[in-house]
Phi, psi and omega in degrees: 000317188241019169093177174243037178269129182289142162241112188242039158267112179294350174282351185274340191318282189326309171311321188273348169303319177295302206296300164336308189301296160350277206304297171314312194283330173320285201307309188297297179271341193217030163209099179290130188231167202273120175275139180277160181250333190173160197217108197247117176268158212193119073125227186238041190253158164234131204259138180243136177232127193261169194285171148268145209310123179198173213266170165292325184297328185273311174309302172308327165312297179311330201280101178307004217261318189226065164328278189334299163258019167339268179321334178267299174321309162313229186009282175340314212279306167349292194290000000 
């Protein structure tokens, strides 16, 4: 997001910190994204067949794995 130039004005962390928090919740919940399912070599091309576009937020919904927090994301996504 902000490159690979060091930055060493300390004053900026707490900005960029903000600027994360943001980003992450966009990114998590409302950018969807392709999961590859599988990569099948043919001769010597690779053929990829990806899942369909759905958010991390949708995927972890679908996943039963983590009852517990279901209900604390749902709230996330809310605000």
């Amino acid at each position: 997001m902000f490159g690979h130039v060091r930055i060493e004005d300390p004053t900026l962390i707490p900005l960029m910190n903000e600027i994360y928090e943001v980003w992450g919740k966009l990114h998590n919940y409302f950018m969807p994204q392709m999961k590859l399912i599988s990569k099948d070599r043919e001769g010597s091309k690779f053929k990829k067949k990806y899942d369909k576009p759905k958010t991390p937020y949708q995927r972890l919904m679908e996943c039963e794995t983590y009852p517990e927090e279901e209900e604390k994301l749902r709230q996330i996504k809310a605000t």
